[in-house]
C-alpha angles and dihedrals in degrees: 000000000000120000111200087208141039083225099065090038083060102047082040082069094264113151135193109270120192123177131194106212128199124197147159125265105227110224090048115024098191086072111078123197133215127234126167116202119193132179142123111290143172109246138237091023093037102196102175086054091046082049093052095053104033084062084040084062103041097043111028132067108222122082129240107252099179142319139222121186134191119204127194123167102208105192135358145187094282102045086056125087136149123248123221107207143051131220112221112213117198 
């Protein structure tokens, strides 16, 4: 399903979605690396973020060490509402 705003994918029940990833460097595997992903996701399945890391283990090199996530829905359907009406100023 593609959304054309970050607004619909918001009233549609998105969240933001950031995600703390740890990894291994390659070549030397005791030194972890830090990544922080962030985008709009459905939670508790979380599908863009499983996207994200399913492609994380099949293209890049250095392996997933651990993961810590944070979810917040910011609006929904119920929280919008249009407004009739419209303050001049000067």
């Amino acid at each position: 399903m593609r959304f054309s705003s970050d607004l619909e994918r918001q009233l549609n029940g998105y969240g933001l979605t950031t995600a703390h990833i740890l990894y291994r460097i390659p070549d030397f595997e005791s030194v972890l690396q830090t990544y922080v992903w962030q985008d709009y996701d459905l939670a508790p399945d979380f599908p863009e973020m499983r996207k994200f890391l399913d492609f994380w283990q099949a293209n890049l090199d250095g392996p997933l060490h651990s993961i810590r996530y944070s979810h917040k829905r910011l609006i929904g359907p119920n929280e919008w509402r249009q407004i009739d009406g419209e303050f001049q100023v000067h």
